[in-house]
Residue frames as qw, qx, qy, qz and C-alpha x, y, z in Angstrom:
[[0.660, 0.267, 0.345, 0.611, -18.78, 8.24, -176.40],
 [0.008, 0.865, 0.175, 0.470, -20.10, 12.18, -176.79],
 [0.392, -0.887, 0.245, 0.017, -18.14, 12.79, -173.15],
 [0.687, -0.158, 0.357, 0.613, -14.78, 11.12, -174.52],
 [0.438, 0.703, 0.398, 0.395, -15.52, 13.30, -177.43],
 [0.196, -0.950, 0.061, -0.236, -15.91, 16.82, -175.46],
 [0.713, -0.578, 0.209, 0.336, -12.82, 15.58, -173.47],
 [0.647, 0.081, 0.358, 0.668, -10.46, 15.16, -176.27],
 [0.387, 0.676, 0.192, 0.598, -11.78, 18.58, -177.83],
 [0.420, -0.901, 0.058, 0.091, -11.20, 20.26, -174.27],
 [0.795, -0.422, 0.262, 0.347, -7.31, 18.98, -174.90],
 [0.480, 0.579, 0.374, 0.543, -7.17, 19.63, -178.54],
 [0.004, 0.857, 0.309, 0.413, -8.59, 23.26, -177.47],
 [0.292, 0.496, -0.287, 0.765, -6.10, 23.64, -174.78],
 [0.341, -0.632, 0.115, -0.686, -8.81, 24.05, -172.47],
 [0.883, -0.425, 0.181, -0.083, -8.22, 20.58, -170.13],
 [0.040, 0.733, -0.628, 0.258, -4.85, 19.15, -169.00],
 [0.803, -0.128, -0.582, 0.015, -3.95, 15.67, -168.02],
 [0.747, -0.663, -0.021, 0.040, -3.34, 15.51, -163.70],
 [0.661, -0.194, 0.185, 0.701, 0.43, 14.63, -164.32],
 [0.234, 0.699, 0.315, 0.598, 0.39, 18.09, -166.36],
 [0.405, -0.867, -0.092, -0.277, -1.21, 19.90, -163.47],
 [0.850, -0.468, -0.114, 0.213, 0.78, 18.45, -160.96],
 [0.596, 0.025, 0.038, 0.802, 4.27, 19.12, -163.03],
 [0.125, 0.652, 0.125, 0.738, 3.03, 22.93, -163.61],
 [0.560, -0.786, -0.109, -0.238, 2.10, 23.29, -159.87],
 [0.786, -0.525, 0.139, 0.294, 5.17, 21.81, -158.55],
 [0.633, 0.456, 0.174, 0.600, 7.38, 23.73, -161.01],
 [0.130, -0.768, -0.115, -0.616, 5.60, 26.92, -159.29],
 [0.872, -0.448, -0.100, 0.168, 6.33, 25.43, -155.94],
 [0.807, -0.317, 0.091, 0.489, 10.09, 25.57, -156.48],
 [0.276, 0.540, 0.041, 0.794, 10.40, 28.41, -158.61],
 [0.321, -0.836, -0.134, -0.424, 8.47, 30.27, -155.71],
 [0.835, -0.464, 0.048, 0.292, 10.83, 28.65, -152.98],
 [0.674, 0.123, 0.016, 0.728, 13.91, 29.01, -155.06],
 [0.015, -0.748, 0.052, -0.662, 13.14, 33.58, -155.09],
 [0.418, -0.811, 0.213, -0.349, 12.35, 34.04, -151.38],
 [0.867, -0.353, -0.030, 0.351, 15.36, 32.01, -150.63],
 [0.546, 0.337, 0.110, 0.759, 17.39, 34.18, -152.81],
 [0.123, -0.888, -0.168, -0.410, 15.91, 37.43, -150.86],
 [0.656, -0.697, -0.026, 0.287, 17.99, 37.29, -147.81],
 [0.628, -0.123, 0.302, 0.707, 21.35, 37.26, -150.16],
 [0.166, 0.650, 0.370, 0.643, 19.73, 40.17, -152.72],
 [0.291, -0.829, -0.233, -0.416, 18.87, 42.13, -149.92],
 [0.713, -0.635, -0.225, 0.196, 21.58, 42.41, -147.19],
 [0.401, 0.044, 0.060, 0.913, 24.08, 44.67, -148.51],
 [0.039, 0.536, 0.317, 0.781, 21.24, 46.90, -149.40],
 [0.622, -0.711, -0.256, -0.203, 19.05, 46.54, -145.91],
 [0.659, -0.266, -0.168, 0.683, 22.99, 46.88, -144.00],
 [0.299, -0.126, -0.080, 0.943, 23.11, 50.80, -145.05],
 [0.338, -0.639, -0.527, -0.447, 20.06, 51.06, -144.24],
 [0.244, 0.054, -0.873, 0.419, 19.15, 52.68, -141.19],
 [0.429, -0.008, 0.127, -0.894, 15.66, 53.62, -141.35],
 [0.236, -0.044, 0.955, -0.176, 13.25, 51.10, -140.52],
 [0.524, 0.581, 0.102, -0.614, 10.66, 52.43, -143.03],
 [0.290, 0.649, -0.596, -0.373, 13.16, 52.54, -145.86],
 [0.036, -0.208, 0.975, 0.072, 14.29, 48.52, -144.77],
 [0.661, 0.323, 0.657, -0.164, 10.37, 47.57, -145.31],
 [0.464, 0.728, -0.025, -0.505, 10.11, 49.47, -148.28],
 [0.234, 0.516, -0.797, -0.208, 13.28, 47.61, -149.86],
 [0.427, 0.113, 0.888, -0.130, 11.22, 43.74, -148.06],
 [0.497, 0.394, 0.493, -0.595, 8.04, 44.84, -149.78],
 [0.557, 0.684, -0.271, -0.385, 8.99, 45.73, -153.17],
 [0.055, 0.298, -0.924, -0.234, 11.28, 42.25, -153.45],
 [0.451, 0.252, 0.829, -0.213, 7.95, 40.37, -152.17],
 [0.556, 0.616, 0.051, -0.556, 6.16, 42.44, -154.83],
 [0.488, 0.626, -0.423, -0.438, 8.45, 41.35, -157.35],
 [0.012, -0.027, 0.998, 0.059, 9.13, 37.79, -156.83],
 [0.404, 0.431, 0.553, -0.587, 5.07, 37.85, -156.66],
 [0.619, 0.647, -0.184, -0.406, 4.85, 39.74, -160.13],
 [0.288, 0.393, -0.801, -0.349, 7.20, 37.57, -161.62],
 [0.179, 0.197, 0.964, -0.001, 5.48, 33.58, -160.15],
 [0.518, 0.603, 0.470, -0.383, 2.20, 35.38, -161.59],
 [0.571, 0.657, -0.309, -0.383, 3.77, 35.97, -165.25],
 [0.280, -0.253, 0.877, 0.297, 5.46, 32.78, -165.37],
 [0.794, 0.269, -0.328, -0.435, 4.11, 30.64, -168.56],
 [0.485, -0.273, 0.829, -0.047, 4.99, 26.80, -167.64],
 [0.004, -0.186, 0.811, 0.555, 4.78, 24.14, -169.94],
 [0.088, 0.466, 0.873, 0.111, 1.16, 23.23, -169.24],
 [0.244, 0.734, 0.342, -0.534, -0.50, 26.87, -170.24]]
């Protein structure tokens, strides 16, 4: 009875999560992460075309990876 107890106040407190929770917040991140670096080829080919330094055309890969990165690490989903 005392470990149902601590369970329910982990949930109450936010600090535990039911599996189907987890799951939907993982597979939310999944497809949000899929859905950006699919969209990088189309964001980026007008800009990497008048390009012709091959420095410049990482520099323009790196910083989208950065930022699809920074953004799936600030998402908030429904189970934090």
């Amino acid at each position: 009875l005392a470990d149902l107890r601590e369970t329910e106040l982990g949930v109450m407190r936010g600090e535990l999560v039911s599996v189907a929770e987890a799951n939907a917040f993982v597979s939310s991140m999944i497809v949000r992460a899929r859905n950006i670096f699919v969209r990088m080829p189309v964001e980026l080919c007008d800009r990497m075309a008048a390009e012709s330094s091959p420095i410049r055309i990482r520099e323009l890969m790196e910083a989208e990876i950065t930022r699809a990165l920074t953004g799936l690490s600030q998402f908030k989903g429904g189970a934090q």
